[in-house]
N, C-alpha and C positions, 0 to 999 in steps of 0.2 A: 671444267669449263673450257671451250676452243678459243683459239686467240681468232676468230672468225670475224667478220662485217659488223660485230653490235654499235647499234645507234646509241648514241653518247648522250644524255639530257641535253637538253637545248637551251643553256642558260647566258651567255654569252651575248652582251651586245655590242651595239656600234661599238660605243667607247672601250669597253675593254678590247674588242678586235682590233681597234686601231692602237690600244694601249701596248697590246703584246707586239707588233709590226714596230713600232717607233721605239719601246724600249727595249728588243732584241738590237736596233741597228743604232739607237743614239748608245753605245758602249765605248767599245775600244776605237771604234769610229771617227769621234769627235775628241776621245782625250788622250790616245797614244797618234794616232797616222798623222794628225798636220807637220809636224815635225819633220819626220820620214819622210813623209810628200815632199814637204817643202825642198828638204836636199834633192830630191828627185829631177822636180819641174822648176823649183824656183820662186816667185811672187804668183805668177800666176798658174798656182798647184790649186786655185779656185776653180778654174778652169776644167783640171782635171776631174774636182769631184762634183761639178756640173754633168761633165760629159758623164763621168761613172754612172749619174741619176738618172741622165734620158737612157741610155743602156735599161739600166732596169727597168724604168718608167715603161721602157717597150714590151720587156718580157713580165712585167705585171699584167696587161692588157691580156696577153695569155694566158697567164694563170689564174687569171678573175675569168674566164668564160669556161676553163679548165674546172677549176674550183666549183663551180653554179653548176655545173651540167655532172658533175660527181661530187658530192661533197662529202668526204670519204676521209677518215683520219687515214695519215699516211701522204698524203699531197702528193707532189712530184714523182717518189716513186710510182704510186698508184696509178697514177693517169701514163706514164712511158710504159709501165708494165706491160697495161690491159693495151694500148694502142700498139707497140712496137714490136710489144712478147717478151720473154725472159731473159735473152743476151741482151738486151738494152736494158731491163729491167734491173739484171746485176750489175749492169755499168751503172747505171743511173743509182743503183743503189749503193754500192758500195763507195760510191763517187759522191754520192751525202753523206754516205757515212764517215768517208774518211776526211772531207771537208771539212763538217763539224770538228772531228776530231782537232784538225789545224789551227781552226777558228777558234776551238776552245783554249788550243793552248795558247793565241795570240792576244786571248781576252784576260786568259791568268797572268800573262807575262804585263799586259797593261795595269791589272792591278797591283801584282807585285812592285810593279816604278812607283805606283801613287802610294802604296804600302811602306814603301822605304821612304820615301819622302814625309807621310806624317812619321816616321819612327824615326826620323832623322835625329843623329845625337845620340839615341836611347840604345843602351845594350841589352844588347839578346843574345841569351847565353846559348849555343850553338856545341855539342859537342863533337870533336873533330879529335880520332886518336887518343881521349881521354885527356884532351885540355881544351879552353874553351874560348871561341871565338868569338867576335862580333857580328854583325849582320852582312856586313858590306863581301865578302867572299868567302869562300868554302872551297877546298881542294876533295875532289873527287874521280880517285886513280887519276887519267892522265887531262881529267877537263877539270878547268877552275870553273866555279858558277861566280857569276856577278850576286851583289846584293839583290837586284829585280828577280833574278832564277828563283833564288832562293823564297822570294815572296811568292812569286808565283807557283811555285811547290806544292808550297803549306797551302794555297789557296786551291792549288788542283786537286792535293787530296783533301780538304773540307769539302769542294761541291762535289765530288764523287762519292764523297761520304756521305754525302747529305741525299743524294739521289739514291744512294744503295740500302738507306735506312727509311728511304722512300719520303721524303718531306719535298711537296714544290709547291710552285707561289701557285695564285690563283689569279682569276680576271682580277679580282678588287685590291690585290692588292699588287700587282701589275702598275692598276691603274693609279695608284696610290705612289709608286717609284714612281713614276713617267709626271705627273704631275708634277710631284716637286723636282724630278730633274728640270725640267720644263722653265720652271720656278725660278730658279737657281741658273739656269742658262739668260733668261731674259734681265735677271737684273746685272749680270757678267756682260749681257752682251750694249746694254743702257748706258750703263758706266763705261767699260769697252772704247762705246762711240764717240767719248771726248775727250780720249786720249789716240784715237786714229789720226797717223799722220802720214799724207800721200806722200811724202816725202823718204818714209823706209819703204815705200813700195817699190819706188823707182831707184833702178841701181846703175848709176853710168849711164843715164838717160833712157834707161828701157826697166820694162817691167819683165821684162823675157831675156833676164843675162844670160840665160842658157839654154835658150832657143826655145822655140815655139815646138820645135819638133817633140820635145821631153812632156809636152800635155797628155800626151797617149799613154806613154808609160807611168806616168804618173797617176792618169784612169785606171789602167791597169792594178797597179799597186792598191789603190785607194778605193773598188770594188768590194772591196771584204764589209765594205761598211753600210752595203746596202744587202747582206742577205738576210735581214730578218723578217722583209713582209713574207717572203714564201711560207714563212712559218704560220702565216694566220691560215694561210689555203690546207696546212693540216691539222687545225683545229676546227675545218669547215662545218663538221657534223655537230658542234656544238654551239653553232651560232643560230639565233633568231633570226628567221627571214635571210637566208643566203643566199639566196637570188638577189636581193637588193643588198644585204651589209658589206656580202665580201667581196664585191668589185671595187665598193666606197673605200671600205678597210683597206686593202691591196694598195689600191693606188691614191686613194688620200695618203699613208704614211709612207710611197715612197716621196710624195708630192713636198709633204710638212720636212721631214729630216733632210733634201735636199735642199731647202730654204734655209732650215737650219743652217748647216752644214755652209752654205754660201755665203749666211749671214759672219759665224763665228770664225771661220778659216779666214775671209776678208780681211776683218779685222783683227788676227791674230799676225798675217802681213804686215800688216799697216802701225803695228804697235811694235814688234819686235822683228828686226832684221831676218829675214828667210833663213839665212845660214847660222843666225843663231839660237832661234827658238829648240827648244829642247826636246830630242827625239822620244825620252821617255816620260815627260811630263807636261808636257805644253800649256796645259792649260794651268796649271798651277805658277809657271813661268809667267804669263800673261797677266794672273792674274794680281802676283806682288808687282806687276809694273801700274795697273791701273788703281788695286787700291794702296792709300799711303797711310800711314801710321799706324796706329793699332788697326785701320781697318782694313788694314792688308792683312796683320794676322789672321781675320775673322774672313775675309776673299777665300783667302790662301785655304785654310781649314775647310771652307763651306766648299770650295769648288774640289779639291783632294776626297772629301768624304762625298762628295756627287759621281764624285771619278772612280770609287772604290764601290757604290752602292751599283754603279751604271755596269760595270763592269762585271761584277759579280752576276746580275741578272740576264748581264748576256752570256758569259760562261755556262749557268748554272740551265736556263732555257734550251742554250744547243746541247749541253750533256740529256736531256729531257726527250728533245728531238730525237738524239741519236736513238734511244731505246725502243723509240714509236716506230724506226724504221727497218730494226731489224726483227720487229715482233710484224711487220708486214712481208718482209724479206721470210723469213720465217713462214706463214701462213701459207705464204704461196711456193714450198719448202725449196726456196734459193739458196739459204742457209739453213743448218743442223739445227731443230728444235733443241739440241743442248745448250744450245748460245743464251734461247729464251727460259731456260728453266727457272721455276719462282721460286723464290726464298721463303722457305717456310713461315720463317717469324715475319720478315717484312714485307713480303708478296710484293715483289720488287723483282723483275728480270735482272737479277746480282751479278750473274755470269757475263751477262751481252754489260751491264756497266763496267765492271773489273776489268774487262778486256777493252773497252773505250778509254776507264779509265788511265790504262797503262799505257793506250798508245798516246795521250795527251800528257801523261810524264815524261816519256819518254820524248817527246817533241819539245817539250818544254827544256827539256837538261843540252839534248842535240843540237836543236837549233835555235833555242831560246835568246840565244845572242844576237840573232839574224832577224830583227820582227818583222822586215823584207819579205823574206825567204819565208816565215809562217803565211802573212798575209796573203801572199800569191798563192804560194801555194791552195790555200784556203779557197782562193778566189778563180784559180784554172778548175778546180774541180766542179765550183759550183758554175763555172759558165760553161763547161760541158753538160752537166745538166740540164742548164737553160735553153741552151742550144736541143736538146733531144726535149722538153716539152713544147718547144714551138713547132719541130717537127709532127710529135703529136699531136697536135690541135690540128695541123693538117690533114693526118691521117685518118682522124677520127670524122673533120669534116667530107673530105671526098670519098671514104667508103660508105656515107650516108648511114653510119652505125642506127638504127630505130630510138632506142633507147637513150643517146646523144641529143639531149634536148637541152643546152643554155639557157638560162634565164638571162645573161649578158654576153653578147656577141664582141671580137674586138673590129674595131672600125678598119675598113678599107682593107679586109680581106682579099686575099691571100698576101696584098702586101705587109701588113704588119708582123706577120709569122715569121715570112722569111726573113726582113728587115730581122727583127728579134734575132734570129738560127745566124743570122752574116756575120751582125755585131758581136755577139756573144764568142763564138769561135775568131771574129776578128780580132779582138782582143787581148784573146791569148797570145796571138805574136806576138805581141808588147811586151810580154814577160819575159824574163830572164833564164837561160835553159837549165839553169837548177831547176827552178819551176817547172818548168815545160816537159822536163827529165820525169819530175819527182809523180806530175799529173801523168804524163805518157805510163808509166808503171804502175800507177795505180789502175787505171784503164785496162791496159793490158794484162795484169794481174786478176782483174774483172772477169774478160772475156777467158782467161784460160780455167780460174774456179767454175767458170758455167760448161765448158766441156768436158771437165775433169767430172764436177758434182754436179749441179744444178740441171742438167740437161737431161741427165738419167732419172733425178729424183720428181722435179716439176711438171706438170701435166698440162697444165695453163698456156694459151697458145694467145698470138696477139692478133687485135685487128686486122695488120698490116700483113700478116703470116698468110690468117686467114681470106683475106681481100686477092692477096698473089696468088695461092694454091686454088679458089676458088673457079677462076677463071684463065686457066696457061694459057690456053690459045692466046686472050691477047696481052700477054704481057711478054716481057724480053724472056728470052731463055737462060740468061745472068740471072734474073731477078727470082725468075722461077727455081732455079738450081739453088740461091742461095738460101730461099725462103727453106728449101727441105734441107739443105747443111744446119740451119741455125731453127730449124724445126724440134723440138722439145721428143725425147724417148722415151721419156719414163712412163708409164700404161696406169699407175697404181691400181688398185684393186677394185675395180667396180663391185660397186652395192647394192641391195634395195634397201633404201631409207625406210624407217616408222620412226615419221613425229610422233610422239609419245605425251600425252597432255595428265592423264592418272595413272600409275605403271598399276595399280592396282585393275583396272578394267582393260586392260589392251591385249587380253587372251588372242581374242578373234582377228586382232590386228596380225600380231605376230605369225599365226596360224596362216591366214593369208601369205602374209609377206616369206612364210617358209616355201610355200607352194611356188611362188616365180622365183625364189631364188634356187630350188629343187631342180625345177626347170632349165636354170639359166648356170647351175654350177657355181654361184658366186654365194655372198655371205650377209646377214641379216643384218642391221648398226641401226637397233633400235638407240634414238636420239631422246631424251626426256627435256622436255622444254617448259623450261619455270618463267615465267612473265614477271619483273616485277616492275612499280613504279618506276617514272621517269626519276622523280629523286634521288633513287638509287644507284649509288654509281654501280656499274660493272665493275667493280676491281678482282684481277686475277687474282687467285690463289688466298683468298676473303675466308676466316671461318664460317662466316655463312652459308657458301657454296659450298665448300668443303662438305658440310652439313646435309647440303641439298642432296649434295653428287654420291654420298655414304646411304641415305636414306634410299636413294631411287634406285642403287646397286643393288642394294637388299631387298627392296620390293620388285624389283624386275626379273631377279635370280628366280625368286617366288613364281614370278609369274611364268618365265620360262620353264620350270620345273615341271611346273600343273598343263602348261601346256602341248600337242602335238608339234612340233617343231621338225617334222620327219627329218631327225639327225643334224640339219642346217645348223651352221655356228651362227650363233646371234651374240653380239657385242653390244653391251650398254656403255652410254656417257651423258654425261648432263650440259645442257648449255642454259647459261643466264643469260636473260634478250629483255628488250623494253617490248619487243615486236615480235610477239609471237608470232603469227599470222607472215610476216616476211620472213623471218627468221628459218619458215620450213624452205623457202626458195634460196639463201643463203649455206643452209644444211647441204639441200641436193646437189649445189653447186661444188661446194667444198669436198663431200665425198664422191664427186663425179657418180654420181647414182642413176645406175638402168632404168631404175624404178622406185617413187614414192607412194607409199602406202599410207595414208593416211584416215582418222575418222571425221567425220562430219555430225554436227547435232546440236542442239543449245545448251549444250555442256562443255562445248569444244571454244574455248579463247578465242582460236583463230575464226570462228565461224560468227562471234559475233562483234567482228572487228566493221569500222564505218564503212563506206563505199569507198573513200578516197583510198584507205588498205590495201585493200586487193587489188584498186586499181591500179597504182605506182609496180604493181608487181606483176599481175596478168597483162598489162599493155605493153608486155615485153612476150619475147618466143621463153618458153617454157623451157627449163633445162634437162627434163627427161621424160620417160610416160609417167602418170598419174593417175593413182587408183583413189578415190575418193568413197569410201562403205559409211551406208548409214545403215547400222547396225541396229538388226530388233531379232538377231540373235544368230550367228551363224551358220545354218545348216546348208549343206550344198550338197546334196542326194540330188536333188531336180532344179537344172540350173535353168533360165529362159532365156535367149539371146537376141533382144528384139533388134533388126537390120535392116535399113535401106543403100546400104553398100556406101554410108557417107567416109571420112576420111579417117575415123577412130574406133570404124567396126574391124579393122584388122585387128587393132588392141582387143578389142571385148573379143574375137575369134581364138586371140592369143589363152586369154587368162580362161577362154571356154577351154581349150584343148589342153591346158594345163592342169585345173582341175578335174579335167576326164583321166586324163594321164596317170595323177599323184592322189588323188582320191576317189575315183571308180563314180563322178558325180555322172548322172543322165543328162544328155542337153537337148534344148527344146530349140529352135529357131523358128522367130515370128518374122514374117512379113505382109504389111497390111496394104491394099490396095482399094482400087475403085470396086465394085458391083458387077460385076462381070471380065472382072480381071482375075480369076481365081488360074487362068490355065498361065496365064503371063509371071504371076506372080511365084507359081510354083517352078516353074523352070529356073527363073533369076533363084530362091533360097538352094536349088539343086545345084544349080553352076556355082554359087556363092561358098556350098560348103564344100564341094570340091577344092576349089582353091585355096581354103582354107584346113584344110586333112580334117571335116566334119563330117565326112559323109555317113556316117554311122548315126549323127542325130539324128530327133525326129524332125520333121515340117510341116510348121502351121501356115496356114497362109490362111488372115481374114480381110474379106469383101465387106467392112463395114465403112471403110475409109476414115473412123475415127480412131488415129494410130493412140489417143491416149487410153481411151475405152476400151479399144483391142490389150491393151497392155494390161491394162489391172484385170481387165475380165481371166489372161492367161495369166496371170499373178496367183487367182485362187489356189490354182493346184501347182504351184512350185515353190523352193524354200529360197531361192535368192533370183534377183535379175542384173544382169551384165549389161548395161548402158551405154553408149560410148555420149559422149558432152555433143553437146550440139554444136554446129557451124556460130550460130549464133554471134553476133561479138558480144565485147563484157557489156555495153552500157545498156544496149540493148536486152540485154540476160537481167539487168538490174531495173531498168524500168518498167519492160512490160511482162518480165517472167521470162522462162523458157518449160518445152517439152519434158525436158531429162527434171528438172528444181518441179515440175509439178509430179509428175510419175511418183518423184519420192515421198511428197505428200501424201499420196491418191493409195497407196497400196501399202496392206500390212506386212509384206515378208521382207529382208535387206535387199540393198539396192547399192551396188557397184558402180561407180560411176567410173568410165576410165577415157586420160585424154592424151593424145600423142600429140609430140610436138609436130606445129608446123609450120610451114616459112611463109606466112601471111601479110602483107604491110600492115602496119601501124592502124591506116582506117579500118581495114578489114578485123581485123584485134576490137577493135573498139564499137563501130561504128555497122559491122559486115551484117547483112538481113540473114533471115533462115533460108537456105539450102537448102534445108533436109538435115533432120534429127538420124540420129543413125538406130 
């Protein structure tokens, strides 16, 4: 199986899309940073994580029109990728990746506080040198770990363990954490309310003893606690109605946790003095002040296991994310497919976790002492991010991409993008130049793996590449210079694809697909595509597939063996898809393919897939030529090539002169006219095959003017016809028919259909009348 585009079941709704957004960021968010904040900004560290929420609030609106108009597992990187190209795309990527990584260690180090806090008292036997310590410190070589390190540890490796053995939550039960956090927050923040007193807010007559200026950096710092809606935009493929859920998702749950977050930070002010609330448990702090007696015990207990359940789920979610982004990093080969190799037993990308996991131990032991220093860090990276998908959304808007179709726009374009891209980057000055150091090198660490690797190995070009090189004349000659420095070299190996539907019947396919590749010097990757249920997940490296992928090697060896192949290397692989029928545009894409070969028939998946199928996929420009045979057996002794000189008889001229070439076929060229156009008609198929190196066929030319009648009547005496697709658009082809879809009905010998790509707008795709059948 390819780590390729497969569509994900679509089981996902409102609620749990908002479940995964609110309880990725209600974690370490709300039960380790008020603390931190507060020594920052002060009483009004409220402030701070107001401002933090309009910030995001802005680049939601982004990624909710991002999200609708691709809804593509992979998120953020996906959309910079395809808009900006691949040196943005490894920034962007490895810029989430290493994010998460910060983020996860700054979520383990909050549960390890709440971890020591219920274990307070209780020994744990630790062994150090061969005698045995308690929980509170560890000496390791020349760093002591605190008690929290040490929780945070065990808790880093349990969720990497748990990812690497492949177990993770699901919507329900998502929604199931979030609810009773939820829970557990409002009766905290009930009780809370009558023990608030304005009285610890104000210090020396101000609520700003430390100036109003420290609200920025305080946003700064206290940003890490809004990055989990971006997380629903890469579960987009999996949501009901994503046009409508995931803009609601998006920005309903940056909307709710910033309320939250206003609500409980408020009155965690107002209950306990700013400078004393405790940087690594706050809430538990808080909450032996509001509840008293035994029901402080039962506060205390309830809000620590909320803190350690909250925490866990945020940890355990970004270690989740990370793997999704470097199996897209991967696909579009930024990174080494070694990273994503699967683990036999638990079909688990083990390698890309092991190596996540290490960098979040490792952060954890380094900087674990500094939850400062994690969060920002966490949080420069992801606002560079932020900042390059708002950029995108523009890129994508003003090269007027076709296929760029939102279902949700954001308001007051082009102002909100930039607004988005200002704040975002303006932010980061807030931070502290550890931070600032630590995100600059990871960035530029980025940019120089893509010149080192990624630039040789990636084929993948962006909008923006494309949009500049398209048109030099009017663009800067900076912009143009730098579009071809940060232009992608790598060429990989061009193909001719066969979708492959029974490898037991695809003789004739292959046989074809040897002839243009004969031609063309390049190599055969016959693709076998198994359809299953939506039910079914796709999971990598699945004894099932394994099963498939065994099975289809065997019978395709089979078939290539029995077959003419004149010498061509043909490669098998199998791909699991819910979408067959998309799935072969996906293929062509992936193997950057000269040419797909494919069959047609009512035995073919893709052929009797609904209307809405093909059309999500034809009302795009096609990604290479396209041979389409409806096979009724194939002999090519006497080929026909019926022409009106339209835009895809260079193709059918092509695959005429290739099989004259590679298999000694005779070719025939029709062209039909009016009734006394026989002397007109025959000069046009004489110039036609000139320019085509046909002049050795024969030429018919009929004066019946019914080109379908002409067709089949010259059909009798030949064993295949070479057709190019009509101008036609799609909707048009499916309402009232076309020329080429009746021919194949109309006549007993095969019939090649072939169609070259072309740069048509969208209406013309869709909507375009006949021009002439080729």
């Amino acid at each position: 199986m390819t780590g390729g585009d497969e569509e994900l079941a679509k089981d996902l709704g409102l609620v749990s899309a908002l479940a995964i957004g609110i309880g990725t960021m209600v974690g370490a968010g709300i039960f380790v940073l008020p603390g931190v904040a507060a020594q920052e900004a002060g009483p009004i560290v409220v402030l701070s994580f107001i401002i933090g929420g309009m910030i995001a609030m802005v680049n939601a609106f982004s990624v909710s029109e991002l999200g609708t108009a691709m809804p593509k597992a992979g998120g953020a990187y996906y959309y910079i990728n395809r808009a900006l190209g691949p040196l943005f795309g490894s920034i962007s990527g490895m810029g989430d990746w290493m994010g998460l990584a910060f983020a996860s260690a700054f979520y383990c180090i909050g549960f390890g506080g709440y971890l020591a806090t219920l274990l307070d008292g209780v020994a744990v036997p630790i062994p150090v040198v061969g005698s045995v310590a308690l929980l509170p410190t560890i000496a390791l070589g020349p760093l002591v770990l605190a008690d929290i390190q040490i929780g945070a540890l065990i808790a880093g490796v349990v969720f990497v363990g748990v990812n690497y053995m492949g177990a993770k939550e699901t919507g329900g039960v998502q929604t199931a954490i979030v609810t009773l956090l939820i829970a557990i927050l409002t009766v905290f923040a009930i009780v809370g309310f009558f023990s608030f007193d304005w009285g610890t807010v104000v210090v020396d007559g101000s609520v700003a003893p430390l100036g109003y200026t420290e609200v920025l950096p305080g946003a700064a710092l206290v940003f890490v606690s809004y990055l989990g809606y971006a997380k629903i935009a890469t579960i987009g493929e999996e949501l009901k109605n994503p046009g409508r859920n995931l803009p609601i998702a998006i920005i309903g749950s940056v909307a709710i946790v910033m309320v939250i977050y206003t609500i409980l930070v408020g009155l965690m002010v107002g209950i306990i003095p700013y400078d004393s609330i405790s940087q690594s448990t706050p809430m538990s702090d808080v909450a032996g002040v509001i509840f008293e007696g035994n029901l402080g015990v039962i506060g205390i207990t309830s809000i620590t296991l909320a803190a350690l359940l909250a925490t866990a789920s945020s940890a355990n979610a970004s270690i989740l994310a990370s793997a999704r982004i470097n199996f897209a990093m991967g696909r579009d080969k930024i990174v080494t497919d070694w990273l994503n190799q699967i683990h036999p037993k638990f079909a688990t990308p083990y390698r890309s976790i092991a190596v996540t996991g290490g960098m979040i131990l490792l952060f954890i032991v380094v900087l674990g002492g500094d939850l400062e220093v994690l969060a920002k860090a966490a949080s420069v990276l992801h606002l560079v991010v932020y900042a390059l998908i708002n950029v995108a959304l523009i890129v994508f808007r003003e090269a007027d991409v076709p296929e760029y179709d939102p279902d949700f726009t954001v308001p007051f374009y082009p102002i909100t993008p930039i607004l988005g891209m200002v704040l975002s980057l303006g932010l980061i000055g807030f931070m502290d130049m550890i931070e600032i150091a630590l995100g600059l090198a990871f960035v530029l660490g980025a940019v120089g793996w893509y010149g080192i690797y990624a630039r040789h190995e990636t084929d993948r070009e962006g909008v923006l590449s494309n949009y500049i090189l398209s048109r030099p004349e009017e663009m800067p000659d900076a912009a143009v210079s730098a579009a071809n420095v940060a232009k992608p070299s790598g060429d990989g190996e061009h193909t001719v694809v066969v979708p492959v539907s029974n490898p037991r019947t695809e003789s004739h396919l292959l046989s074809l697909a040897s002839v243009v590749a004969k031609a063309n010097d390049v190599v055969v990757q016959a693709v076998h595509i198994v359809e299953v249920p939506d039910q079914t997940p796709l999971q990598e490296g699945s004894e099932h597939i394994r099963r498939i992928d065994e099975e289809s090697q065997r019978l395709m060896t089979q078939v290539r063996e029995s077959t003419e192949t004149l010498d061509v290397p043909v490669d098998v692989r199998t791909v699991v898809s819910h979408r067959s029928f998309e799935e072969v545009f996906d293929v062509a894409r992936r193997e950057k393919a000269d040419t797909v070969v494919m069959g047609w028939g009512p035995d073919r998946p893709w052929s009797a897939g609904r209307a809405e199928r093909p059309l999500d996929e034809l009302t795009h420009d096609l990604p290479c030529d396209f041979l389409v045979l409806n096979d009724r057996g194939l002999e090519t002794d006497r080929v026909l090539v019926p022409t009106a000189g339209g835009p895809d008889s260079d193709l059918s001229a092509e695959m005429a002169r290739h099989m004259r070439d590679q298999l000694g076929s005779e070719i025939t060229l029709l062209h039909v006219v009016d009734e006394g156009g026989a002397g007109e008609g025959e000069a046009f198929l004489t110039e036609w095959a000139a320019d085509h190196d046909l002049e050795d066929a024969e030429i018919r030319v009929d004066t019946s003017a019914d080109v379908e009648a002409a067709i089949a009547t010259a059909a009798r005496d030949h064993s295949l016809i070479i057709l190019g697709a009509t101008e036609r658009g799609l909707l048009s082809r499916l309402l009232r028919g076309s020329l080429a879809y009746d021919i194949v009905n109309d006549v007993d010998c095969s019939v090649l259909l072939a169609e070259r790509p072309t740069k048509r707008s969208l209406r013309d795709r869709l909507f375009g009348g006949r021009s002439g059948d080729d």
